[in-house]
C-alpha positions as CSV (number, residue, x, y, z in Angstrom):
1,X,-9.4,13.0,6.9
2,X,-7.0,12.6,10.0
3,X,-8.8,14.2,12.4
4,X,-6.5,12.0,15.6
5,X,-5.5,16.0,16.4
6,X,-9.2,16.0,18.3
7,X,-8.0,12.6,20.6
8,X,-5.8,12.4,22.6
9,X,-2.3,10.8,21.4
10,X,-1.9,8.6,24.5
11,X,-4.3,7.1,27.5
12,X,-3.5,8.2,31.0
13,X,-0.8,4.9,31.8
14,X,1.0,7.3,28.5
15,X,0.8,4.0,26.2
16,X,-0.5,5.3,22.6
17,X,-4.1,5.1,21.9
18,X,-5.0,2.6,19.3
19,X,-8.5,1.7,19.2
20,X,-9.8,5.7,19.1
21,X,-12.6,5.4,16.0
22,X,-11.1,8.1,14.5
23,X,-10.6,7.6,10.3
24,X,-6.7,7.9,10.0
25,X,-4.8,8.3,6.3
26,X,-2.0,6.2,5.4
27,X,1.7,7.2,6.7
28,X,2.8,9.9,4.1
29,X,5.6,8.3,3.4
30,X,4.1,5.2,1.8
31,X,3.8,7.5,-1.3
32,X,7.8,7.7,-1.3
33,X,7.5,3.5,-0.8
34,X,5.4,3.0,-3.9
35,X,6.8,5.6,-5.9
36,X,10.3,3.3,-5.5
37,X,8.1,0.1,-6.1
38,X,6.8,1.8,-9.4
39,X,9.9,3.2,-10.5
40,X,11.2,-0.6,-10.5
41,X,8.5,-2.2,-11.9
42,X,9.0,0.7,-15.2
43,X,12.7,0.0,-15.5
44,X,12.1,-3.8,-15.3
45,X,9.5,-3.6,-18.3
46,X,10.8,-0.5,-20.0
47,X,14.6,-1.8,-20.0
48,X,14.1,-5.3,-21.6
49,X,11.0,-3.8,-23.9
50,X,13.3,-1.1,-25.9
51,X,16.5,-3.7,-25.8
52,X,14.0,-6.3,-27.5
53,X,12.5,-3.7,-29.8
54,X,16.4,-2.7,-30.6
55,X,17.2,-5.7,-31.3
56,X,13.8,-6.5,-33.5
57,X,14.7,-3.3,-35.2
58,X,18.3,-3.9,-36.3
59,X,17.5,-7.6,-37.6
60,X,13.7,-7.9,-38.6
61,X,13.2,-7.5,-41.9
62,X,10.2,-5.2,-41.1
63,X,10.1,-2.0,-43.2
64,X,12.2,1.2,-41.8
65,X,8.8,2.9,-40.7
66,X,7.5,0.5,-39.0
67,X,10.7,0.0,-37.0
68,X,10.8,3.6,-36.5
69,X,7.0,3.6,-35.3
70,X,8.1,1.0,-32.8
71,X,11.4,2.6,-31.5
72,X,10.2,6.2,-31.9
73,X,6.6,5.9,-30.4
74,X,5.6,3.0,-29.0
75,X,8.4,2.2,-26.9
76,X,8.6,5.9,-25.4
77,X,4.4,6.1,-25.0
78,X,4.6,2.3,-22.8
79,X,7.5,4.5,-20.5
80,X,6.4,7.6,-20.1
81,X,2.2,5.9,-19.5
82,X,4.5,3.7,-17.1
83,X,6.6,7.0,-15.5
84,X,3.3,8.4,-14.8
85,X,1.8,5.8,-12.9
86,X,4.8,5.0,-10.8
87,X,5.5,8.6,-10.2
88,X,1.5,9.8,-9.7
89,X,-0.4,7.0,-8.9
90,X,0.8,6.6,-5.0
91,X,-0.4,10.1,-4.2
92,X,-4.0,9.2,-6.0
93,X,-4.2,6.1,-4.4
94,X,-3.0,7.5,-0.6
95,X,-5.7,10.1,-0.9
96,X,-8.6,7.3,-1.3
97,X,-7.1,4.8,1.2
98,X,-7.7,5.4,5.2
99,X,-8.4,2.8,8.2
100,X,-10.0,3.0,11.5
101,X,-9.9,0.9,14.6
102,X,-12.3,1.0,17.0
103,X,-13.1,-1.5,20.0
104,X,-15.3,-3.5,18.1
105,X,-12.4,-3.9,15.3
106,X,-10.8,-2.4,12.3
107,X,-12.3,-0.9,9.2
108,X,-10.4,-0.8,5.9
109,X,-11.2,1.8,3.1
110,X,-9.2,1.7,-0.4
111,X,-9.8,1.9,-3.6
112,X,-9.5,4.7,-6.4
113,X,-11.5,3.4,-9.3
114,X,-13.1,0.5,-7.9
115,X,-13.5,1.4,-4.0
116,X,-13.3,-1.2,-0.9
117,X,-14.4,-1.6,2.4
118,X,-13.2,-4.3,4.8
119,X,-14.4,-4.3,8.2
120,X,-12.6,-7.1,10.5
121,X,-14.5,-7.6,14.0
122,X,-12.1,-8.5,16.5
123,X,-13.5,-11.9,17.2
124,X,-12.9,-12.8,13.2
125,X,-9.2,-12.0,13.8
126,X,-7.5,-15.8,14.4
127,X,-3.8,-14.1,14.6
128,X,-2.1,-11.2,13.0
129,X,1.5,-10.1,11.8
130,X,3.3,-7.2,10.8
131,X,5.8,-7.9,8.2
132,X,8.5,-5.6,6.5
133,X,9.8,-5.4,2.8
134,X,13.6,-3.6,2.7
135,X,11.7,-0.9,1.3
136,X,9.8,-0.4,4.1
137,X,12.1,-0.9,6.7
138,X,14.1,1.6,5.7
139,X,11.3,4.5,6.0
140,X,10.4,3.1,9.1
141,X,6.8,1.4,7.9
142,X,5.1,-1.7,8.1
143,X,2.8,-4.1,6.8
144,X,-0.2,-5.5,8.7
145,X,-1.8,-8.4,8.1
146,X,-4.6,-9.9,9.8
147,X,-5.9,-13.6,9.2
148,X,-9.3,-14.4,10.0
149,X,-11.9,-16.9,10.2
150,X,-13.4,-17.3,7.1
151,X,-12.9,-17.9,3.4
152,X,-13.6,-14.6,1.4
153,X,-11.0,-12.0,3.2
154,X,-9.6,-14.7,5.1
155,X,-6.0,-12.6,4.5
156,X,-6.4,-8.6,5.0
157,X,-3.5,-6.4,4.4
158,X,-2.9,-3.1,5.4
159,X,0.1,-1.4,4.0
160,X,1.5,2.0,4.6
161,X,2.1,2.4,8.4
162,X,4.5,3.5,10.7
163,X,5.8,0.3,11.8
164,X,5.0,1.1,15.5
165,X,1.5,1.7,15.1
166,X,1.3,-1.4,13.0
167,X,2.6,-3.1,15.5
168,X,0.0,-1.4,18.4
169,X,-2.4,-2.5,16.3
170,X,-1.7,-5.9,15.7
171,X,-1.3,-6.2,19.7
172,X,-5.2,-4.5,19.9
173,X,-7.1,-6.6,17.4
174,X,-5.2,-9.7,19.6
175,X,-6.2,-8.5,22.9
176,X,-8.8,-10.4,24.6
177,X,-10.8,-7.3,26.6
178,X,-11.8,-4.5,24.8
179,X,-9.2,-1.9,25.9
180,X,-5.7,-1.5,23.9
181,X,-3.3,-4.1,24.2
182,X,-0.1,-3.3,26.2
């Protein structure tokens, strides 16, 4: 529910506004990020699994339809369960994960199955970073992630924004006045 057509994109100096309490979506392409992070994470099981299952096949002594069994379904079920997920999984997950920041601090909502909401007041915020995988970097996005005082959420992480804005933000929640950072 980006609804940051309603506010004004910048504040009358022309710097982007930051801390509007508006409820903004993750970057669109972060689906594209995890959908590449998926893809890997299927090859590296997937690969290894049918080469094992080969090689279990061709020199087990196991009868020939249990080995089929294993080559013919189980092997392609475990890939195509995994395809799914890395394929279909970032656009479920994007619609269910949003942010706003707000004078007062930043509010964190995720969560598909089991839902989440982190709220980080700016005077719990001890310093902040914004940090970029090669993945990211090369769609332009960025990682932010705010330490605070505390023990339970004493790490926060938010994922899946344009690396500018990550970087705004960072500056707000580190600002000592209430206004946006500059």
């Amino acid at each position: 529910m980006d609804t940051s057509s309603d506010v004004p994109d910048v504040t009358s100096g022309g710097e982007p506004v930051v801390a509007d309490g508006v409820e903004h979506h993750l970057d669109p392409r972060s689906m594209k990020v995890h959908r590449i992070g998926g893809w890997i994470a299927c090859g590296i099981v997937a690969v290894p699994m049918g080469i094992g299952l080969t090689i279990a096949a061709i020199f087990s002594p196991m009868p020939v339809w249990l080995k089929v069994s294993l080559l013919g379904g189980l092997w392609p079920a475990v890939t195509a369960t995994l395809a799914w997920f890395a394929h279909k999984w970032p656009t479920i997950e994007h619609r269910h994960a949003s942010y706003r920041v707000g004078d007062e601090g930043i509010e964190i909502k995720r969560g598909v199955v089991w839902r989440n909401v982190i709220s980080v007041p700016r005077n719990r915020v001890q310093h902040t970073d914004v940090s970029q995988g090669p993945v990211e970097r090369g769609f332009g996005l960025g990682t932010l992630v705010i330490f605070t005082a505390g023990t339970e959420h004493a790490k926060v992480t938010l994922g899946g924004l344009d690396h500018g804005r990550a970087l705004r933000i960072r500056d707000h929640l580190l600002a000592s006045e209430g206004a946006d950072a500059v």
